[in-house]
N, C-alpha and C positions, 0 to 999 in steps of 0.2 A: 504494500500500500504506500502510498505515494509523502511520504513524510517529509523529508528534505528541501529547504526554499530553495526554489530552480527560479529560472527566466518564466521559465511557464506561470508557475504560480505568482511570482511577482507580478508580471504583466496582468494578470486576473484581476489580482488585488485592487492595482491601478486601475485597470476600466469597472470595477466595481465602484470604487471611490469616484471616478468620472460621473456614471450614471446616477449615482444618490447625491451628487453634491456638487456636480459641473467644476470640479477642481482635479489638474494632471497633477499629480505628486509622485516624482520620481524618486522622490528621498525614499517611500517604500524600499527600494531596489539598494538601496547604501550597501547593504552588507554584504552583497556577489561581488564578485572579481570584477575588474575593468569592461575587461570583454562580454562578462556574460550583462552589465549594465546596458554597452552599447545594445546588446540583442534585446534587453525588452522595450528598449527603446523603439527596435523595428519593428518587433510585436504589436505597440500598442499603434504606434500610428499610423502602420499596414491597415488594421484591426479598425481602426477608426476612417481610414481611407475608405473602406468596403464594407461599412456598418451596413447603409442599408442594403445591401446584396446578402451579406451573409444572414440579415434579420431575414429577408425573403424564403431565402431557403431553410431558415431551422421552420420560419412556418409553415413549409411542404411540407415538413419531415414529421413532423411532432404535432402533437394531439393534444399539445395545449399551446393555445395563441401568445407568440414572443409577448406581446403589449402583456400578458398573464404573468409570465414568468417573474422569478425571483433573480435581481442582478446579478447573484453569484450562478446560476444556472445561466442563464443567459449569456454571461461572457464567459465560463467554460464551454459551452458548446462554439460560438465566437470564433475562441483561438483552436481550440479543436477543429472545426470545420476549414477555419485558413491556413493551417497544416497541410492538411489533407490537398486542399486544391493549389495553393500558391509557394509552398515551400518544397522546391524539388529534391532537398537533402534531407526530410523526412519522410520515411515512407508509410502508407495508409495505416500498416497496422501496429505501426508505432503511435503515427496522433492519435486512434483510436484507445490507447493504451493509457499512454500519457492523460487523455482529457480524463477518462473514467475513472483511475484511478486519484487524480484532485477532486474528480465528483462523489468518489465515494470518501475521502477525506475531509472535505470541506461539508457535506452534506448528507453523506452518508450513503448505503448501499446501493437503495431502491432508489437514489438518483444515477449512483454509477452504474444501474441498469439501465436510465430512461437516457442516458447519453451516448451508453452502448446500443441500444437498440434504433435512437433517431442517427447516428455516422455511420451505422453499417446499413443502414438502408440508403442513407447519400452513397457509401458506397458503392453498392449496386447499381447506381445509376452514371457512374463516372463519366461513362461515354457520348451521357443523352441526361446531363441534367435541365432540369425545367428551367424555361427563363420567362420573366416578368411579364404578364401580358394583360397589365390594367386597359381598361378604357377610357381614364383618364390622363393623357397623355403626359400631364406635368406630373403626376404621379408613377406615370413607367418611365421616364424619362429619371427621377428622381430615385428613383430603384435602383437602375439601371449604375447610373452615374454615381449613389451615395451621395448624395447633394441634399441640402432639405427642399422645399416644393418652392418656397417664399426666391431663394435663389436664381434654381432653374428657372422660376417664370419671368422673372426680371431679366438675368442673361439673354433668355430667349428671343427676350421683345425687343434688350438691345442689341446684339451682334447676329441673330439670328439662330435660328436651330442647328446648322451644322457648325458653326463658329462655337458656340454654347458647348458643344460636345468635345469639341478641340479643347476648350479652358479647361474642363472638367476632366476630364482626362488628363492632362499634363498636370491637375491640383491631387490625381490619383497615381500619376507615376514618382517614385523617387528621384526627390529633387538634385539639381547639381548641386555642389559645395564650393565655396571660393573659401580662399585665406588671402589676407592681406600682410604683407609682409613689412613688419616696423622698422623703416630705416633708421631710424635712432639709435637702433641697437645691431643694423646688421645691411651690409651691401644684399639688393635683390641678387646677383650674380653669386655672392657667397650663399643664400636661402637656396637656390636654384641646386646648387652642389651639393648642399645639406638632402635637399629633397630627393636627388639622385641617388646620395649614397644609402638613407631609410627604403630606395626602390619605389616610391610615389611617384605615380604616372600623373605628371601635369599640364597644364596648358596656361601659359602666361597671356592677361587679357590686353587687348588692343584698343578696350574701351577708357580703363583708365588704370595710371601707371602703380605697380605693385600687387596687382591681384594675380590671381590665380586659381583656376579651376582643377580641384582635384576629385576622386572617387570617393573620399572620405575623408573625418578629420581627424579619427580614431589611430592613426598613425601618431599626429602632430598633442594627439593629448597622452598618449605611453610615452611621448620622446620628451616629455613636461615642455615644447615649444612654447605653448599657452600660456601656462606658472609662470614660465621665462621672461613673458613679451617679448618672444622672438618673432612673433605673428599672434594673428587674432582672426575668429569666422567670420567673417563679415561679407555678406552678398554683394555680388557688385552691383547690382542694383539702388543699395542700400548706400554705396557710397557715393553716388550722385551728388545726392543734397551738399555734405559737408565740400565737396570739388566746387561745385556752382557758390558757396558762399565765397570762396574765392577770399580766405584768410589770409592775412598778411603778420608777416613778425611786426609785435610792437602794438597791435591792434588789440583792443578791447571787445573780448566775445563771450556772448552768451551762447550756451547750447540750454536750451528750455526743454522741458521732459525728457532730461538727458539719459536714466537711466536703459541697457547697463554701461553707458559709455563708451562703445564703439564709436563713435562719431566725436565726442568730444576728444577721443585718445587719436583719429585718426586729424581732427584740425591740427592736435598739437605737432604730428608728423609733417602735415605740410608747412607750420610756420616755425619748423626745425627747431620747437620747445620754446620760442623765442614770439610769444603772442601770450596774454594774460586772458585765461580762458575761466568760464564762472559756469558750471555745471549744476544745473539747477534740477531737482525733482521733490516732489512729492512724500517718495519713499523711502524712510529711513535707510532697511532692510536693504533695497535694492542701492540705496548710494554704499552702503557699507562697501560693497561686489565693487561698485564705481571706484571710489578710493582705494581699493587693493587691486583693482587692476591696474590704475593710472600708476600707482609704483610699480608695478612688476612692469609696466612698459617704459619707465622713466619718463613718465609725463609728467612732470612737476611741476610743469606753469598751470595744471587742471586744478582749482581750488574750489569746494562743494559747498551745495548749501540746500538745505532740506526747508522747501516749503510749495507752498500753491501758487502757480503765477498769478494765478487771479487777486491774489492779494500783496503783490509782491512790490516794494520800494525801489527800484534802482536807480544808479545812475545811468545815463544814455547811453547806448558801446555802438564801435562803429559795426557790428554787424551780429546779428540774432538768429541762428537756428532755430525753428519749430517743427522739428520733426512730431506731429501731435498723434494723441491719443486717437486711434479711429477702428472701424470692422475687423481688420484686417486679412479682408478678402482677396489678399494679393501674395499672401504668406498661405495660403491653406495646403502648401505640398508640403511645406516643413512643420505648421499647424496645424493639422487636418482636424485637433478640437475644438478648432475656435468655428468649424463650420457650423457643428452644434450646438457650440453657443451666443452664434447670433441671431438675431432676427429684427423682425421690420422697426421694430419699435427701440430697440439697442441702436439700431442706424438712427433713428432720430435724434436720439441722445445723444449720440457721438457728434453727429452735425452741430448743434446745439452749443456743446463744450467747445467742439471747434472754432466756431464762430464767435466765442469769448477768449478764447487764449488769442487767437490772430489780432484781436482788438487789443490784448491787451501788451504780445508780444510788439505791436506796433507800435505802441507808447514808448519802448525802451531804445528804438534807435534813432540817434542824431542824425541829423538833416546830412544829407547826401550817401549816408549811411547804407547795408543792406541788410534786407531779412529774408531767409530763403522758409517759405512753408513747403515741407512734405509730407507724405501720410506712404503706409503698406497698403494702403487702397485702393480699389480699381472703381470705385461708386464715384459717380458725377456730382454728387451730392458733397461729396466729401472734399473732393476735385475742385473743377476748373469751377462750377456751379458757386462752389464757399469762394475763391479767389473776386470768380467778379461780382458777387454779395459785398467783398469788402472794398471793391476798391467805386462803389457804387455810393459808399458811403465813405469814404477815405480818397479826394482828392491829391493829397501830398504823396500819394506811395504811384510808381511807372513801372509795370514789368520791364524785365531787360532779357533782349535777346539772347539764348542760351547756344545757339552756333558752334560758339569757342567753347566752350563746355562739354557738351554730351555729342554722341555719333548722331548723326543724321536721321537714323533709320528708330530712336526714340521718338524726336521731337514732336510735338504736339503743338494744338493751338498758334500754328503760322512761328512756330519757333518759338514762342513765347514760353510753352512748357516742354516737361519732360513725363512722358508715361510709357513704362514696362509692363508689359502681359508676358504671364507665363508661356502659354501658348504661343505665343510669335519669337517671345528673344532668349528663350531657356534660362529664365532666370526668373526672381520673385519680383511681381507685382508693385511699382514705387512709382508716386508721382511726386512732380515738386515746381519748384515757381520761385525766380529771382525779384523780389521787389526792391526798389531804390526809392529810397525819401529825397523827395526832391524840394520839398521847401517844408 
């Protein structure tokens, strides 16, 4: 009987705790090995990628409706079931083994029967399993995809139906991984040697200088690179924003909902530590992480400070980051739980906040100054839509042309913005917008 904490059972745990409390908590997983952490890592968010496919089929299979069942049932069968069809170095009558026996642990016998009995009947049908055939299209459509319906029906009306399926599917494949490499502590040329000798198959980006696309970052966190500040994950996507503010040494900057400080550690990179950067957030806990990164990468011009912008004093700096709080429907391949937990009325919210930190990060820059807003979000709302809300009301702020900034093949809005789709540019979801105060 299945006693021993494994990857399996940890990742259980995890999506149990997911579905009673909308909260991913990896800490579960602290006490396995390095390796076996990264695998329930792939566990839950494969597991979460094809929630609703796999709901589909446990309710072929089983003689009590998924919406019935009890969470710890529910996500043993789950990762049982995505064993069986998605992991090709498991074979069937091992995840059949594995699940039953956590179901008769966790639950006891006569469930390690009802989980034996609904995967050997999936199994029998390996060749010819059933597939989704609602009448309601947003609902098979949403089946199909693992999307929730509110989504799918949005996407569908903007990009279209076979566009819609592109997104969703590139938010259902495993995502690429970049690392950025902290010159402060290391020629990209020496990183490059580094990565060759670990055996890390890479691709250096052409979009902007120091990244890198690798197959994983599970190399770069055994080799303590990370601990180090020899480098940092960081999307290239994601590094837009802080390139377009376009920091100079010597300058006064804010990075506003800075945490966990990628961005704030990567200004200090470009203005060679020689810029006075003010990192601002909300969250203790997460500036704690901010601050112990900023020294592991000898970022010591980053200096923190825990509070709300909305209610916040500064002096004017000549240039403001607001990468803001938003869906982050543009992250759902390295996220895949935030697709569950958002919806229509969470976008409203976001909008909402958005539209007061932009007021309010606009207050903090001096005349000629800039402020770049970005978001992980692909919603119009969130987007260009909040931009020219503000600048509808906010005569002194001019977008500026982003050209010299980002590849061509982002730009947006007659050049004015930048927006990344998974599905077009292999990477996460990011928009953002150069504003200059002009009087």
């Amino acid at each position: 009987m299945e006693t021993e904490y494994s990857e399996r059972s940890a990742s259980i745990d995890i999506l149990i705790e997911f579905d009673l409390n909308k909260v991913l908590d990896f800490a579960i997983a602290d006490e396995l090995e390095t390796r076996e952490r990264a695998q329930v890592r792939e566990y839950v968010q494969n597991i979460l990628r094809r929630r609703n496919y796999l709901d589909f089929l446990i309710d072929h299979y089983s003689s009590i409706a998924v919406d019935e069942m009890k969470a710890e049932l529910k996500n043993i069968l789950r990762l049982g079931i995505y064993d069986m069809l998605f992991m090709d170095s498991t074979p069937d009558y091992a995840a059949i083994n594995e699940a039953v026996e956590i179901a008769k642990f966790k639950m006891g016998s006569k469930t390690g029967d009802l989980v034996n009995a609904i995967m050997r009947n999936l199994q029998r049908d390996m060749e010819n399993l059933p597939k989704p055939a609602y009448k309601d299209r947003t609902k098979l459509v949403a089946t199909t995809f693992s999307h929730p319906e509110w989504m799918v029906a949005r996407w569908s009306k903007r990009f279209g139906e076979r566009e819609a399926f592109q997104l969703m599917q590139a938010n259902n494949t495993r995502p690429n991984y970049y690392v950025r490499v902290n010159s402060m502590k290391t020629k990209p040329s020496n990183f490059e040697l580094r990565m060759d000798k670990m055996g890390v198959e890479f691709e250096a980006s052409d979009w902007l200088p120091n990244f890198y696309k690798v197959d994983s970052v599970q190399p770069f966190i055994e080799k303590g690179l990370l601990a180090k500040g020899v480098c940092q994950v960081q999307d290239i996507a994601a590094g837009f924003a802080p390139f377009v503010l376009d920091p100079q040494p010597g300058e006064q900057i804010y990075d506003l909902c800075a945490a966990p400080g990628t961005k704030s550690i990567m200004i200090s990179d470009l203005t060679e530590g020689e810029s006075d950067i003010l990192a601002v957030d909300i969250s203790g806990d997460r500036l704690e992480k901010l601050a112990e990164s900023a020294l592991n990468f000898g970022a010591e011009n980053i200096k923190i400070r825990r509070g709300d912008v909305l209610e916040l004093s500064l002096p004017l700096a000549d240039a403001v980051l607001l990468d803001a709080p938003c869906t982050g429907t543009g992250v759902l391949s390295k996220r895949a739980d935030l697709r569950w937990r958002r919806d229509e009325e969470g976008l409203k919210k976001a909008v909402e906040l958005q539209e007061q930190l932009l007021e309010e990060a606009a207050n903090m820059v001096k005349r000629g100054g800039r402020l770049v807003y970005s978001t992980c979000s692909i919603e119009p709302e969130e987007n260009m839509d909040q931009v020219n809300k503000f600048l509808e009301k906010y005569d002194n702020f001019e977008l500026e042309p982003l050209e010299d900034f980002v590849p061509e093949e982002i730009l947006a809005e007659d050049g004015k913005a930048y927006q990344t789709l998974p599905h077009k540019h292999g990477c996460d979801g990011h928009f953002g917008v150069l504003l200059k105060r002009v009087k």
